[in-house]
C-alpha positions as CSV (number, residue, x, y, z in Angstrom):
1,X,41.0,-4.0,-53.4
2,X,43.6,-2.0,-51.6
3,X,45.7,0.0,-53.6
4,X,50.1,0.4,-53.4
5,X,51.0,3.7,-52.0
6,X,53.2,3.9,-55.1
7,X,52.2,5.0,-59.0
8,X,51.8,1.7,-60.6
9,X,54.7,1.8,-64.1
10,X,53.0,0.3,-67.4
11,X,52.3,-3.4,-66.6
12,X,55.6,-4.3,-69.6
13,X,57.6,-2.5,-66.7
14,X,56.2,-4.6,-64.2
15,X,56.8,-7.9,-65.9
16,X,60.6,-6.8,-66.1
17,X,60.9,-5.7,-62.5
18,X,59.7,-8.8,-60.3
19,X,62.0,-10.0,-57.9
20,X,60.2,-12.8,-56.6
21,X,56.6,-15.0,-56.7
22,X,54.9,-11.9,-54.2
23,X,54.7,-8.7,-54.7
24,X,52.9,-7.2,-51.8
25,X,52.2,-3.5,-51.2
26,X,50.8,-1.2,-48.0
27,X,47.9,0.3,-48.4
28,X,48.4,4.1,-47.4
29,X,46.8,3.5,-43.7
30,X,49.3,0.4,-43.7
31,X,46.5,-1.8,-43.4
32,X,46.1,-5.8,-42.1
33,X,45.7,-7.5,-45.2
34,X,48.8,-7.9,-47.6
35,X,47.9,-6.6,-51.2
36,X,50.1,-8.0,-54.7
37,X,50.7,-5.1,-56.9
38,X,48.2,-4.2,-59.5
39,X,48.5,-3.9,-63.3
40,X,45.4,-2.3,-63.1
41,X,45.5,0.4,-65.2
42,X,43.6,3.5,-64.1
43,X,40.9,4.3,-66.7
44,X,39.8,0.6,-67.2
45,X,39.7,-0.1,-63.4
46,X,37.2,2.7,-63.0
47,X,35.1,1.4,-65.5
48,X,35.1,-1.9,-64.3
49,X,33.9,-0.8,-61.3
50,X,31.6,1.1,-61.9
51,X,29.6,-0.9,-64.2
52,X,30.7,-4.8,-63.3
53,X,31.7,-5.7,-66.5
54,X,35.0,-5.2,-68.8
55,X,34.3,-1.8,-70.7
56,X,34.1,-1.2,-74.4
57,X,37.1,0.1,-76.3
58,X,37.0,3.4,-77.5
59,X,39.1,4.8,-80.5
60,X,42.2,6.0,-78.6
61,X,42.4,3.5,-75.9
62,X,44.4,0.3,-76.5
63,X,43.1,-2.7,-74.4
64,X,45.1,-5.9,-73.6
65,X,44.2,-8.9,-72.5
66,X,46.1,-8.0,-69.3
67,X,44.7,-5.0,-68.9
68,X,41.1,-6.8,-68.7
69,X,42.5,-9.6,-66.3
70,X,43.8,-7.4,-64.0
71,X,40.8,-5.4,-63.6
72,X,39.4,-8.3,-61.8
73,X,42.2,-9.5,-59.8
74,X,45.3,-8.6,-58.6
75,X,48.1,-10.1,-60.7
76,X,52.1,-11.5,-59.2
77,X,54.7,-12.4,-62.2
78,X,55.8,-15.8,-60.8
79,X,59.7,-15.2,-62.0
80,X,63.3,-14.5,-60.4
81,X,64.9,-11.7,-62.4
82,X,67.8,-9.4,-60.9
83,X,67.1,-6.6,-62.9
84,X,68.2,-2.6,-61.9
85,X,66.5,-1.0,-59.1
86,X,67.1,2.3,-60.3
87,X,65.6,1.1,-63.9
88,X,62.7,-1.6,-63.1
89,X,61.3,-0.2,-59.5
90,X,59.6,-2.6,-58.2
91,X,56.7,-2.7,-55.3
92,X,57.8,-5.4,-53.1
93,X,59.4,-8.9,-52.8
94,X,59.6,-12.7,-51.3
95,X,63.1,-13.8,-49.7
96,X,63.4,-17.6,-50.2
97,X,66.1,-20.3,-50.1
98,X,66.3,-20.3,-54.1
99,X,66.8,-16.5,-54.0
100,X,69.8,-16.7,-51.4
101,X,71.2,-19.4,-54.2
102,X,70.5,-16.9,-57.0
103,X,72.1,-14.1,-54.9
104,X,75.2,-16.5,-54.5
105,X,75.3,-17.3,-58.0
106,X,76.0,-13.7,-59.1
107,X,78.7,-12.2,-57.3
108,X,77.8,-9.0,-58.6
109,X,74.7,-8.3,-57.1
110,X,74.2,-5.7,-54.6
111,X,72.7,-8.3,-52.5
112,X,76.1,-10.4,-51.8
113,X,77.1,-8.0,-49.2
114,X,74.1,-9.0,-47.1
115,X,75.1,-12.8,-47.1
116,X,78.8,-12.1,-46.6
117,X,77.6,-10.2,-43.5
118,X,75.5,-12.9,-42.2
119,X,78.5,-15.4,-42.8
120,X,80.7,-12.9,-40.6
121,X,78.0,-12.6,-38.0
122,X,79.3,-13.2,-34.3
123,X,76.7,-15.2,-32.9
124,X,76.4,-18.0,-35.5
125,X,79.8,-18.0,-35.4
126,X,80.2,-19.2,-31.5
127,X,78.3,-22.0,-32.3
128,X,79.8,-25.1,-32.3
129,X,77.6,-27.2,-34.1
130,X,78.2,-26.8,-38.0
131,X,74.4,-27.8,-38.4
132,X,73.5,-25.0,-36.0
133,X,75.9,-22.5,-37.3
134,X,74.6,-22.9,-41.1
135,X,70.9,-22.4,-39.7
136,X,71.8,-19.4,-37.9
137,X,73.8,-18.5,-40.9
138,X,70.6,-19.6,-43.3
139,X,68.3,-17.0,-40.7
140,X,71.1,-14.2,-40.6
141,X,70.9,-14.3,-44.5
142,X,67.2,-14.4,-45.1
143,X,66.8,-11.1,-42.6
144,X,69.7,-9.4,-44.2
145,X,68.6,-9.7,-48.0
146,X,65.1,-9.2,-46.5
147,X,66.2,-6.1,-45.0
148,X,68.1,-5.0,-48.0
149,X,64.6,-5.1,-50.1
150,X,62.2,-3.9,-47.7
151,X,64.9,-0.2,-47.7
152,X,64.2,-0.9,-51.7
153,X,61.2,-1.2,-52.0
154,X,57.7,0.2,-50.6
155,X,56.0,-2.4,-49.9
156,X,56.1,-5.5,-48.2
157,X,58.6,-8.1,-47.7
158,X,57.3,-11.6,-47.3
159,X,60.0,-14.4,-45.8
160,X,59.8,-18.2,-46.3
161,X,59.8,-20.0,-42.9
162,X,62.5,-22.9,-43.4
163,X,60.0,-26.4,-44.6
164,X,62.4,-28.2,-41.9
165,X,60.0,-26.8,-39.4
166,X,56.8,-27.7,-41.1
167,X,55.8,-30.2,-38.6
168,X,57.1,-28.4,-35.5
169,X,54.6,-25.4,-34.5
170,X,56.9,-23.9,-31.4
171,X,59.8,-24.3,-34.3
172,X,58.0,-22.0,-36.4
173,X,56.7,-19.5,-34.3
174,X,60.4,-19.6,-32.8
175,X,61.4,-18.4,-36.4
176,X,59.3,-16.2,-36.6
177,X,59.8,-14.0,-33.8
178,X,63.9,-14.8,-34.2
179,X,63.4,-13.0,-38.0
180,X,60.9,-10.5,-36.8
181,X,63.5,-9.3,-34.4
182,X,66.3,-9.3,-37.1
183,X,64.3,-7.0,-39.2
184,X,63.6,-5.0,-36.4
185,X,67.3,-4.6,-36.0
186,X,67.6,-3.3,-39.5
187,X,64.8,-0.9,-38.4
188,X,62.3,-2.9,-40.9
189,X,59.0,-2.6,-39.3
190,X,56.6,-5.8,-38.8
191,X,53.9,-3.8,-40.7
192,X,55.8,-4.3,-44.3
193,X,56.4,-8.2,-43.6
194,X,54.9,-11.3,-44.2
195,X,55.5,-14.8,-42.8
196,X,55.1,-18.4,-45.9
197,X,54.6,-21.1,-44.0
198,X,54.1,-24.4,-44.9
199,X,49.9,-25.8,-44.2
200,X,51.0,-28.8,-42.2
201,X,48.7,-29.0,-39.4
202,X,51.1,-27.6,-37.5
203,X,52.1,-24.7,-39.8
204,X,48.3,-24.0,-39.9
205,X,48.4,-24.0,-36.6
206,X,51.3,-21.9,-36.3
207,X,49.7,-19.5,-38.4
208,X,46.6,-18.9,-36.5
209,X,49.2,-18.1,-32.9
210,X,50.9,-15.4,-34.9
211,X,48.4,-13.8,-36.8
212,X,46.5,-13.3,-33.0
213,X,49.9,-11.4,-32.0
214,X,49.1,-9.5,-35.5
215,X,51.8,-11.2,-37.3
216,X,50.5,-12.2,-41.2
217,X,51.4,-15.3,-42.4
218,X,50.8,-17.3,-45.6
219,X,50.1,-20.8,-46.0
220,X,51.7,-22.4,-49.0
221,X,51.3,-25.6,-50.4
222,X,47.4,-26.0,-50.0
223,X,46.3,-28.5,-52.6
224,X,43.1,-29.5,-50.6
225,X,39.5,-28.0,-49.5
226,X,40.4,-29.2,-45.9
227,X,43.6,-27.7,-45.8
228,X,42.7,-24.3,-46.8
229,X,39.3,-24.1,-45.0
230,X,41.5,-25.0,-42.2
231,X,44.0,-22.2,-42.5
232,X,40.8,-19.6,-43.2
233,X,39.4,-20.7,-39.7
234,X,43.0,-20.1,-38.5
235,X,42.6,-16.5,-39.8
236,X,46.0,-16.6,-42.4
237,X,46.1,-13.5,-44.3
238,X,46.8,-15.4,-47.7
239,X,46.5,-18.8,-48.7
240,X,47.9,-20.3,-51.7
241,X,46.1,-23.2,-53.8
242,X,48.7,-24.7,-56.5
243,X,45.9,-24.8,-59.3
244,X,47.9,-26.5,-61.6
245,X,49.9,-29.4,-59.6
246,X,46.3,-30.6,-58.9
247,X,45.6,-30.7,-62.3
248,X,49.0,-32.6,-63.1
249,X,48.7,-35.3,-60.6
250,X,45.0,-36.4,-62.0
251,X,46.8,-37.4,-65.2
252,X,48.6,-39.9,-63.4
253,X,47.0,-40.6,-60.5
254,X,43.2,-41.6,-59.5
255,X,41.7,-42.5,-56.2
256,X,41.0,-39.3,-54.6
257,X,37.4,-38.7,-53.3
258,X,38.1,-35.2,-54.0
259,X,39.0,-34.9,-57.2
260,X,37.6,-37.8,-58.4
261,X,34.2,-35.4,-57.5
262,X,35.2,-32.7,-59.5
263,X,35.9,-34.9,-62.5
264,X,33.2,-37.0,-62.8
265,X,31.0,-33.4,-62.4
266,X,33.3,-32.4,-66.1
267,X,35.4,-29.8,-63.9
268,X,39.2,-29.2,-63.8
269,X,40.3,-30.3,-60.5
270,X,42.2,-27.3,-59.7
271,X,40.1,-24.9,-60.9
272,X,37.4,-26.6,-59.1
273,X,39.3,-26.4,-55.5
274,X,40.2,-22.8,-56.1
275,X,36.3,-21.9,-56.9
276,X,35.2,-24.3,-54.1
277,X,37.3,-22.0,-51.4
278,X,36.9,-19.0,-52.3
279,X,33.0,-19.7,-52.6
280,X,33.8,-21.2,-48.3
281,X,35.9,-18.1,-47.2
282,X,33.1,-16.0,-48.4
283,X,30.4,-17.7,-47.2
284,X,31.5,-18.1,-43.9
285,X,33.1,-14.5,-43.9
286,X,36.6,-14.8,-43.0
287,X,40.1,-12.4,-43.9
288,X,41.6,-15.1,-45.7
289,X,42.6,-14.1,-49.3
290,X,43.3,-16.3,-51.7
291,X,45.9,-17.0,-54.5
292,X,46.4,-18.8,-57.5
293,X,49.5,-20.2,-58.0
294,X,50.8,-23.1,-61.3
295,X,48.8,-21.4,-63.5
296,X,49.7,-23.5,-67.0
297,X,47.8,-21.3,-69.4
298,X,45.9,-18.4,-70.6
299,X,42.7,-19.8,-70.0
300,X,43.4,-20.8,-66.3
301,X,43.3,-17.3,-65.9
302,X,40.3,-16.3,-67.4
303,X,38.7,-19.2,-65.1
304,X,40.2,-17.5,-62.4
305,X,39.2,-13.7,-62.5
306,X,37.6,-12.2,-59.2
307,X,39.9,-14.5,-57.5
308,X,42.2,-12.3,-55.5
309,X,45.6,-12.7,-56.4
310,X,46.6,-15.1,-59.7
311,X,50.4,-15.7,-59.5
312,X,51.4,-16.6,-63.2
313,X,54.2,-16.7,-65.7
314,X,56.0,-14.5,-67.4
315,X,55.8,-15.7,-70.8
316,X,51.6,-15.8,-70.0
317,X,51.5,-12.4,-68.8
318,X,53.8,-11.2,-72.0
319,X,51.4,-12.8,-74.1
320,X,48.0,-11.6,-72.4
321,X,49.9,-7.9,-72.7
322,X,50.6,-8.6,-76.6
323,X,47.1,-9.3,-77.4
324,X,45.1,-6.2,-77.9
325,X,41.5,-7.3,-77.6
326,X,37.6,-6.1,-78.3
327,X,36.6,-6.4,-74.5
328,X,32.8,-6.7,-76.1
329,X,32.9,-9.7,-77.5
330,X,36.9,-11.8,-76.7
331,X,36.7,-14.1,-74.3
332,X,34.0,-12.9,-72.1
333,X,35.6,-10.8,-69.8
334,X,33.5,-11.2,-66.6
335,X,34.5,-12.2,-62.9
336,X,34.5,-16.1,-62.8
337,X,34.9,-15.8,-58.8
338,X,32.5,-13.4,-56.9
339,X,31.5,-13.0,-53.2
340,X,28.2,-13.9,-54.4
341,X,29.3,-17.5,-55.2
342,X,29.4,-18.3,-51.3
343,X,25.9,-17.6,-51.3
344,X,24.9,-20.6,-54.1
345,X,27.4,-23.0,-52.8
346,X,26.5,-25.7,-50.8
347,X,28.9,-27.5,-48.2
348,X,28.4,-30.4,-46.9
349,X,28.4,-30.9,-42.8
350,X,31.5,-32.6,-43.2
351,X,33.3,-29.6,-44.9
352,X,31.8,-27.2,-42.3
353,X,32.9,-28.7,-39.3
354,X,35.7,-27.1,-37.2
355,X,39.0,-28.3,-38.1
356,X,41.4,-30.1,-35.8
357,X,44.5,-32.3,-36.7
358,X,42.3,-35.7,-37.1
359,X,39.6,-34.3,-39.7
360,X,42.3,-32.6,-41.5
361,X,44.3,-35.6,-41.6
362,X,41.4,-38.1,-42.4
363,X,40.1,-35.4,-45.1
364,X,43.4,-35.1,-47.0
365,X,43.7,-37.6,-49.6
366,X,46.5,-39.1,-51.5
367,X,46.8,-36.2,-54.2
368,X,47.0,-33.3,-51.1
369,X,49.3,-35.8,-49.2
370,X,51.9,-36.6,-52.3
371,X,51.8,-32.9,-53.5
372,X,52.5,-31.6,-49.8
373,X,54.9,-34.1,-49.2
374,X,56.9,-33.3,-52.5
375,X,56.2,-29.3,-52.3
376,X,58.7,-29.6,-48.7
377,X,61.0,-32.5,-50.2
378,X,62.1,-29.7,-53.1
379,X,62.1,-26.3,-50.3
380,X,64.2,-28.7,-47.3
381,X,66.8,-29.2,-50.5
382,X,66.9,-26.0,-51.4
383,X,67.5,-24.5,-47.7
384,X,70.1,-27.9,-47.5
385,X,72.3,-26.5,-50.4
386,X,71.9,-22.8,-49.5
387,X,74.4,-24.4,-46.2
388,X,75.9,-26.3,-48.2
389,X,77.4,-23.3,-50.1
390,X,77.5,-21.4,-46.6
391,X,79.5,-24.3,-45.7
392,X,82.1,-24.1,-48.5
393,X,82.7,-20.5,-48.4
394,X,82.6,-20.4,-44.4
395,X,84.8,-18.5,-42.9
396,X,84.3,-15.6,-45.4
397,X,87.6,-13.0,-45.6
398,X,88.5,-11.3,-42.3
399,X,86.9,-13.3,-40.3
């Protein structure tokens, strides 16, 4: 694991000080791979390491439950808080539709200047197309909050590609390098920033152009083994598997080959895809890291330890840091996900083939499809009311 360049605060801090689902810090050499901060805290990290295991408690140390977790993977509050820089540091952030709604919703924030700049912006506003004068609006605003974090913060800033694009792979890259150059603009360098794109065939394909011109990217919405072995082959930086939206959808649904294997084998269906991939990433040896995300529990968690990143909840993570445990004996705190595991696991020929637009398409199933389908249905709605409001406070004053 790489570490942040900054001096972690107490992981009660932490909770408070999230910004957004991703936190991702530089490593000191400003390395490739984007890295969520760590609650990690010093003595119990090198104990962990050194011997494999969670440690014992001694007498004068006070171990939580999220102090064992996190010693075993890296762990992102999944929450929207506006709390004070200045009081709540925190490592780094994820600019989103939803947050440019927040951000309008509270006329107080520091951050309003950046979208009333965005709305007084020159360019967009030579446009004469309203629906191409909001988008340019929508861009101007996601670079200039952006922009504002990454002077805030030390690490990196990642930026959600608009899910109107999801299907268009020239439409994405297009995005890409139009927000890369506004963030070089605000002299934000394309070291500290990170690129959440949709894994459409298209996005995935988008993802493997940019990250060959060194751009990161990270593909969201994976809720299949043939999505996310795709985007590993594609060399994304992160991908994100929705652990618990699987699990939801085979309480009401049934019919995919899929999960229906993981089921009749006793397994949790999400837990099962998450184990599956990162068991194929490390077997085949590729960058890709991989996160957690709609994580419904405590125990998901546990399941979940060696995995790289766990996004969760706040009112989990308060919980697992209210519990002060015996590391001996609670829960058996060992890594659930090694490297070792790619090793064991057997894949079929069909899951190692190379992956093009057909295979992924014909390996999908109905639970991936739906769950994709719905995952851009909510972000397009969200990026359609952030113009929406753009639209009804357009121009802004003196302009």
């Amino acid at each position: 694991m790489a570490l942040s360049i900054s001096t972690p605060p107490t992981s009660s801090s932490l909770l408070r000080a999230s910004l957004q689902v991703g936190r991702w810090s530089s490593s000191a050499a400003m390395s490739a791979r984007p890295v969520a901060f760590s609650l990690r805290r010093p003595v119990l990290a090198a104990r962990v390491a050194a011997g494999g295991n969670a440690p014992s408690s001694s007498v004068d140390e006070v171990v939580t439950e999220l102090d064992a977790v996190a010693s075993f993977s890296e762990i992102v509050p999944d929450t929207v808080v506006f709390d004070d820089f200045e009081k709540f540091a925190p490592t780094a952030a994820t600019v989103s539709s939803s947050l440019l709604l927040g951000i309008a919703g509270l006329p107080d924030t520091k951050f309003k200047s950046a979208i009333d700049t965005a709305l007084a912006d020159g360019e967009c506003n030579t446009m004469e197309k309203p629906e191409d004068r909001m988008s340019c609006f929508l861009t101007k605003a996601l670079a200039n909050v952006g922009a504002e974090m990454a002077h805030l913060v030390p690490g990196r800033v990642s930026t959600e590609i608009d899910a109107r694009l999801a299907y268009d792979t020239q439409g994405i890259i297009q995005r890409v390098h139009e927000l890369l150059k506004l963030y070089s603009d605000h002299d934000v360098l394309s070291e500290r920033l990170l690129f959440k794109i949709p894994a459409t065939w298209q996005g995935i394909e988008a993802s493997r152009l940019l990250e060959s011109e060194g751009i990161q990217t990270h593909l969201t919405f994976v809720y299949s083994f043939a999505q996310a072995a795709a985007a590993a082959q594609a060399g994304a930086s992160v991908v994100q598997i929705f652990v618990g939206r699987v699990r939801d959808w085979t309480r009401t649904h049934s019919g995919d080959p899929e999960i229906d294997e993981a089921l009749k084998k006793g397994e949790d269906a999400g837990l099962a895809l998450a184990k599956k991939v990162y068991a194929y990433i490390h077997k085949n040896g590729y960058k890709t890291k991989l996160m957690a995300a709609a994580i419904r529990n405590k125990q998901d968690v546990f399941s979940l330890l060696g995995i790289d990143y766990i996004i969760a909840p706040l009112k989990i993570l308060q919980s697992l840091e209210e519990s002060v445990t015996d590391t001996d004996v609670k829960y058996g705190y060992v890594p659930r996900l090694t490297p070792a595991l790619g090793k064991t696991y057997n894949f079929t020929e069909e899951e190692l083939v190379k992956w093009d637009q057909l295979s992924l398409a014909a390996a999908m199933g109905p639970a991936a499809e739906e769950l994709l389908a719905s995952g851009l249905e909510g972000y397009v709605n969200q990026a359609r009311r952030v113009e929406e409001l753009f639209g009804k406070i357009w121009p802004p004053p003196n302009v």
